[in-house]
N, C-alpha and C positions, 0 to 999 in steps of 0.2 A: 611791752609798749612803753613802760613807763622808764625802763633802763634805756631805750632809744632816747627819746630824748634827754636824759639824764646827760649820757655819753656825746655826744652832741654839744648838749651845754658846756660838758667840759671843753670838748676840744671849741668850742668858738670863744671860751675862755683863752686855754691856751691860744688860741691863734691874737687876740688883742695884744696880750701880752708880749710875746712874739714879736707883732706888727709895731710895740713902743719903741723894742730896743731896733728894730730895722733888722729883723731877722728873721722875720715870714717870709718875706720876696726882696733880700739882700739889693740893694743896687750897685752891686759886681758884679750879679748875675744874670741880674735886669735884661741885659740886649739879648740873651740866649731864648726869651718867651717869645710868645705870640702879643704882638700889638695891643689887644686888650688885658692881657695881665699885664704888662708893661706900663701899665695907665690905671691898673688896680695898684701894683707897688708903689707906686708915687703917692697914691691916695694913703695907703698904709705907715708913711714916710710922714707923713704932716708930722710935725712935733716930737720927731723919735730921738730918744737919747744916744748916746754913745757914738757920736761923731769922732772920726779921728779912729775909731776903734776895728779893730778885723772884723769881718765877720762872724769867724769862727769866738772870738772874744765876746762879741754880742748875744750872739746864740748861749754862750756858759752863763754870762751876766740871766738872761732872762729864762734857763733854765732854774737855777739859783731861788729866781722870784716866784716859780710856778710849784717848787715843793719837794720832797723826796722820790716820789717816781721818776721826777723830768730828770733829776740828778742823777740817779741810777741810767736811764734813756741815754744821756749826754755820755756817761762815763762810758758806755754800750758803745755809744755809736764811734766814740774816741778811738775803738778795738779794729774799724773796718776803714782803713783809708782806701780801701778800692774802690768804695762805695761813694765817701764823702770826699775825697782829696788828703792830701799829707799836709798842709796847712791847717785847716779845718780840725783833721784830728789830732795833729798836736796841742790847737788851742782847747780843745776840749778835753786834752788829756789834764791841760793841769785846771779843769775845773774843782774847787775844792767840796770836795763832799763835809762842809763846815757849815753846821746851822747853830741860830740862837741855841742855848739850852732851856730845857723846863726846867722848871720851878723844885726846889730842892726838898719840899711838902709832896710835889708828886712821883717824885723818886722813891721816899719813904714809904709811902703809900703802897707803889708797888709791892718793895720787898715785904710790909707786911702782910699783903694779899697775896702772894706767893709761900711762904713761911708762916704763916700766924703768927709772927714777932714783930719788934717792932727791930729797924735797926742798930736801937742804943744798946737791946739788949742782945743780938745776932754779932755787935762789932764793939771795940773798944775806941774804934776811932771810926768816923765816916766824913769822908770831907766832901764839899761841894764840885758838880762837875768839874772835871781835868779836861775833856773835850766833847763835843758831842757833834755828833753827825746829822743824816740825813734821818739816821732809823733808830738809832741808839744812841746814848751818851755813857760815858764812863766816871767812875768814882773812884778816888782809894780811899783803900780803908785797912784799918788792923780786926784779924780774928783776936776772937779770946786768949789764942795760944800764944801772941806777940806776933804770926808772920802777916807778913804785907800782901793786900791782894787788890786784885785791881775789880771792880763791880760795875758790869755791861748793863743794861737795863732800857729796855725798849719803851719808843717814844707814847703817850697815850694815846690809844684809838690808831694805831699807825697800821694794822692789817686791814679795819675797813677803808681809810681812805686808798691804801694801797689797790686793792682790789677793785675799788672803785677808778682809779686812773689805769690800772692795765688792760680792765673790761672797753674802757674807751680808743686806747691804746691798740687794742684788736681789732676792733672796728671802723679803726683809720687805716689796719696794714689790709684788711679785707680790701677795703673801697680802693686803695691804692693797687693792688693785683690785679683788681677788677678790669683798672681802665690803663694798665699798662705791660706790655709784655717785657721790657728791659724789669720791673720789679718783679714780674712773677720770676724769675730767672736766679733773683735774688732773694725771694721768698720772706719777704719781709712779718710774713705771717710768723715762719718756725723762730723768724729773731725775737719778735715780742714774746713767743712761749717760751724762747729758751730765758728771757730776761723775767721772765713771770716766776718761770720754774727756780731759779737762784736766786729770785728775793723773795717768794715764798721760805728757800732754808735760811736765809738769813732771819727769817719774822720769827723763829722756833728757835731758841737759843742753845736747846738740848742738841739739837741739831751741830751747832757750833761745839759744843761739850764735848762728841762724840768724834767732830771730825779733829780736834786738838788732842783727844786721847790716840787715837790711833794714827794720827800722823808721828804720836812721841813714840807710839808702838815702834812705827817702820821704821824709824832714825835712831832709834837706844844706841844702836850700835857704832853710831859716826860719834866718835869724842870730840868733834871739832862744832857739833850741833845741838842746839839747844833748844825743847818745845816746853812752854810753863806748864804746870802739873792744872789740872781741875782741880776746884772746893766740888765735889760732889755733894753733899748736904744743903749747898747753899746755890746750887745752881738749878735753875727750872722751865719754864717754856719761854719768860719774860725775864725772866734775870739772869747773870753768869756771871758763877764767881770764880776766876783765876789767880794762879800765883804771881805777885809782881817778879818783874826780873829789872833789875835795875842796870843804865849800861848807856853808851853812847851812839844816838843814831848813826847809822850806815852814811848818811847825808852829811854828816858833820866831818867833813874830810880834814879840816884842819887837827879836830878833836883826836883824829883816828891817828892823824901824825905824831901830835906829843906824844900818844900812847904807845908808839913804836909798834902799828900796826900794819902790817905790808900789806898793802893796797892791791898790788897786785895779787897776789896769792890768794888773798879775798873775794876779787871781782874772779879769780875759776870758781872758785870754793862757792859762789852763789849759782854762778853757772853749772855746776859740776851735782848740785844740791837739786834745783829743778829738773834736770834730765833723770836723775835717780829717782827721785818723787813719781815722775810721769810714766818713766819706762818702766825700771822695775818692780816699782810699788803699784801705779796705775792708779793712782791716789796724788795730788798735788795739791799744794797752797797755791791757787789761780788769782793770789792776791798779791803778789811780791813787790810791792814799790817800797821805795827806799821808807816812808813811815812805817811799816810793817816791819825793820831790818832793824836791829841793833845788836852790840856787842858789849856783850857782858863783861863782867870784872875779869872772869876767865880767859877773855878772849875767845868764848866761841861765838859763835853767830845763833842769835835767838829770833826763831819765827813769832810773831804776833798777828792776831786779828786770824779767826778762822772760818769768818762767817761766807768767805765765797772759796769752792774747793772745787776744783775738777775728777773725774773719774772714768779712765779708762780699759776698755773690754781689751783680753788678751788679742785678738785681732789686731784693732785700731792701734794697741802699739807696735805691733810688729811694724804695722805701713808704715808707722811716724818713724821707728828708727831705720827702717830702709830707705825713706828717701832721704834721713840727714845723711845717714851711711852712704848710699847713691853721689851726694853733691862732695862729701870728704873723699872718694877713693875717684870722684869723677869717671862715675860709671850709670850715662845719663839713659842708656838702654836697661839698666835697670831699673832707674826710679820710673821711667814711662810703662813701665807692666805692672810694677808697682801700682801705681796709678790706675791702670785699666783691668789688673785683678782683682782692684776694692772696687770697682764701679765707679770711682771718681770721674772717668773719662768714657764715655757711650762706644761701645765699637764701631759704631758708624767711621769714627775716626781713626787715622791711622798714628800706630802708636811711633812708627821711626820720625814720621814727622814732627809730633810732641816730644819725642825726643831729641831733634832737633833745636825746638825752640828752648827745651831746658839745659841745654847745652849753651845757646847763648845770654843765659841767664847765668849759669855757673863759672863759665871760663874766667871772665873777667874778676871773680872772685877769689880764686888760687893763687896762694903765698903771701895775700893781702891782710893789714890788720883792722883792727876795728876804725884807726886814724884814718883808714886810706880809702874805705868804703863805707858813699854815702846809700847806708839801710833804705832811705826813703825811694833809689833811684833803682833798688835791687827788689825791695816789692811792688815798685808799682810794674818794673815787668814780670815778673810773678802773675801778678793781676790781669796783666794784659794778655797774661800764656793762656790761664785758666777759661778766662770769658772766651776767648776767640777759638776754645773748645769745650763751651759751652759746661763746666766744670761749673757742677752747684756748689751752694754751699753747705758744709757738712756740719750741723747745727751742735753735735756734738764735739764738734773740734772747736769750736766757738772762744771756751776760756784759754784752750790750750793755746792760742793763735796769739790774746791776750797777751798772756802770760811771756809767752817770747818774745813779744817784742819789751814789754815792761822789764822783762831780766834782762834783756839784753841792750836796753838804757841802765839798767844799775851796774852793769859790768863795766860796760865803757866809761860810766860817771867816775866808777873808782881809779882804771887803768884805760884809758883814753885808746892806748897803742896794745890791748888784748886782743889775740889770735882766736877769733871763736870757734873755727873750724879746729885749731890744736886743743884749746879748753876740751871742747867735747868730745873728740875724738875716745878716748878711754872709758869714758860710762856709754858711748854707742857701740863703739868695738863689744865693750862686754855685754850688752843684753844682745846683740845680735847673733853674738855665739852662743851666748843662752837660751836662745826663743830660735834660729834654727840650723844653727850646727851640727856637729855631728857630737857633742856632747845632748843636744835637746832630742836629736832623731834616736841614741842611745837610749835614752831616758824613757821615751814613748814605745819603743822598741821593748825596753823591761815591764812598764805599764803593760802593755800589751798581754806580753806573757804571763804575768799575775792575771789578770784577770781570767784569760784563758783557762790557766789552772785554778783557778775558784768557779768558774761555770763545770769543770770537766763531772764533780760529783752530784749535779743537777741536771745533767743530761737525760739518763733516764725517763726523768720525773719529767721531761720536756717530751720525751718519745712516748710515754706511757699517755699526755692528756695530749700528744696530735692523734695517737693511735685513735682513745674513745672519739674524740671528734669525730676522723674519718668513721669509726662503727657507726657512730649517731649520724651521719649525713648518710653512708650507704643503706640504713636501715629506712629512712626518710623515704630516698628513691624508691625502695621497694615496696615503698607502702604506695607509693606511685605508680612505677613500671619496674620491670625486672633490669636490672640495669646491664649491657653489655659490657665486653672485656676493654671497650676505650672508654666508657664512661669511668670505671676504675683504675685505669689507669691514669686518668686527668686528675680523678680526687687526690690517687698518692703519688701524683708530682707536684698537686696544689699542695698536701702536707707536708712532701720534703723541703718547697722552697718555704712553705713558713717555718720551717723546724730550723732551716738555714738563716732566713730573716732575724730569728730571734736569737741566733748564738751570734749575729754580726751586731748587733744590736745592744748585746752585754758585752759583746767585746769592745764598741768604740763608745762606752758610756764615759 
């Protein structure tokens, strides 16, 4: 009872707030309500800031003012232009996840309730935050050994209030299901869990430790890529401590000029970098905006910030690179089975005719570069394919969805005039002959057969406990009735198909 109203209070918080910047009931949007909301936004309007300003601009400003949840929400909702519009999420794409920092007494504090140390004697140098965020802020600082490291360090008391505003958060997307059928469609419920569940890994920094160890796992082998090492000793649930890499932002294109660094070759080389992450690892950095990008002294390209990651099931990648594979070889009767194999699309529907409509979605995309096609005109009919067949949303595809469109704004930023169906073509070509070619049907094909032969000297020992079974159940019968020549023969056909059952069973483990 008491978290009811708690959750309540928040949001009639939030909603003033909101209501200052002209952002609760927009007056752009005004004429689309009912007469009497139309007469509540004007009331909400008295004295509101940010005239002159978008919509979408007002909504980040008073995200901003309401705290690290709404900023996290805002950045979320930036992911769905189907939902909100392509203006809307542009301007909330470049909401800046930049808050005040705290106090450099409570930074220290941390590390020594994390450590029993204090910092002076943990580091030889610790300087005052370098940036800090919605959830964390960062430090450098020198180990005892001399190297440079950078020190993440989570903001105080920042899991209860978080939890505190997602609980409220729920109980907004509830009410809103409730009283609308276009939102249940949209499921606004699984967006705030999927948004809970990855700032939940973000509040756990080992969590972060773990996804930067094994992202540098799956990449050792690219020389052109670069992931900072872990301070292991010095990293814990509230603190992280990484290698600095020093280098020139991705963003800094003049910087990247002097440096004699091709720009284009870059913009695949990022593209080229995420589809490998997603496909063949099934593991990605779902955070790739140009702050996260820079390039080292080497000239490789170093990932930073591991706190939001995706992770994908061998299935869900096959779908992803069959339907980019689909729209590159313009084989639109594929990606529509595609589509209605995973469940994406209800059989109700007919799949030639979704394949259809992905057909006029892709045509006008072939031989075109990234100069020539505007992205916002080519998802919103996307958008418009899915809803008018009823295509939910797949909450686990969530950051992936993110993630491409953010890479593929850092692509174009560095080469304006890049081919992203040519970029990608080579890392989808190759997981899709990987995952079901006839190099992967081989493979399973030998699996197969190993396992076969490692069941073959367990057989027996399979035949010998159906055998006692069937003794023990016909013994049963006849402590019952005498049992006829069909009651026995039902027992041992019931044993031979479980004798069958269980050798299909080790074979498709």
């Amino acid at each position: 009872m008491f978290s009811f109203f708690t959750d309540y209070t928040r949001l009639a918080r939030a909603a003033w707030t909101l209501s200052r910047h002209d952002a609760l009931i927009p007056r752009e949007y005004a004429h689309y309500l009912p007469l009497p909301l139309r007469a509540v936004g004007s009331l909400t309007r008295i004295g509101a800031k940010g005239r002159g300003k978008r919509p979408g601009q007002r909504l980040a400003n008073a995200f901003e003012g309401l705290g690290p949840a709404y900023v996290k929400l805002g950045q979320f909702m930036a992911t769905r232009p189907d939902i909100i519009g392509f203006e809307l999420a542009a301007d909330l794409g470049r909401l800046q996840d930049k808050m005040p920092a705290f106090s450099d007494s409570a930074a220290r504090k941390e590390i020594e309730n994390a450590f029993g140390d204090s910092a002076d004697n943990l580091f030889t140098e610790f300087s005052p935050a370098i940036a800090a965020a919605s959830i964390a802020q960062a430090h450098r600082a020198k180990l005892q050994t001399g190297e440079d490291v950078a020190v993440k360090i989570l903001r105080p008391d920042i899991e209860r209030k978080a939890a505190n505003e997602f609980r409220a958060f729920g109980r907004a997307a509830r009410n809103i299901e409730a009283v609308s059928k276009t939102a249940r469609r949209l499921e606004p419920q699984k967006l705030i869990e999927t948004l809970k569940e990855s700032a939940a890994i973000e509040l756990d920094l080992r969590m972060e430790a773990g996804a930067a160890s094994e992202l540098a796992e799956n990449l050792q082998n690219e020389p052109r890529l670069r992931v900072p090492n872990v301070i292991w000793p010095l990293s814990a649930r509230r603190v992280l401590t990484i290698e600095w890499i020093e280098g020139t932002p991705i963003a800094d294109l003049e910087a990247l000029d002097q440096r004699g660094i091709d720009r284009k070759a870059l913009g695949k080389l990022v593209l080229e970098t995420f589809l490998t992450q997603a496909l063949h690892d099934g593991f990605f950095h779902a955070d790739m905006h140009q702050g996260n990008l820079i390039i080292d002294k080497d000239s490789r390209l170093a990932l930073l910030d591991f706190g939001i990651m995706g992770r994908l099931d061998e299935n869900t990648r096959i779908t992803f690179a069959e339907i980019i594979y689909g729209f590159i070889m313009r084989d639109y009767d594929r990606i529509a089975k595609v589509h209605f194999d995973a469940g994406y699309i209800g059989p109700d529907h007919s799949e030639k005719t979704f394949a259809q409509s992905l057909r006029a979605v892709g045509e006008p995309l072939q031989g075109r570069n990234a100069a020539q096609v505007d992205m916002s005109r080519v998802l919103q009919q996307l958008f418009d394919v899915t809803a008018l067949f009823d295509m939910h949303l797949r909450p686990e595809l969530v950051l992936l969805q993110r993630t491409m469109v953010t890479v593929e704004g850092v692509a174009r930023a560095l080469d304006p005039e890049v081919d992203l169906w040519e970029a990608a073509t080579p890392t989808v070509r190759a997981y899709v002959d990987k995952a079901i070619g006839p190099t992967a049907h081989i493979e399973r094909l030998r699996s197969t057969a190993l396992k076969s032969i490692e069941i073959v000297p367990r057989l027996p020992q399979y035949i010998e406990d159906i055998g006692k079974a069937a003794k023990n159940f016909n013994e049963a019968q006849n402590n019952q009735s005498k049992p006829n020549s069909k009651s026995n023969y039902v027992i041992f056909w019931l044993a031979g198909s479980v004798a069958l059952a269980m050798v299909l069973i080790a074979l498709l483990k």
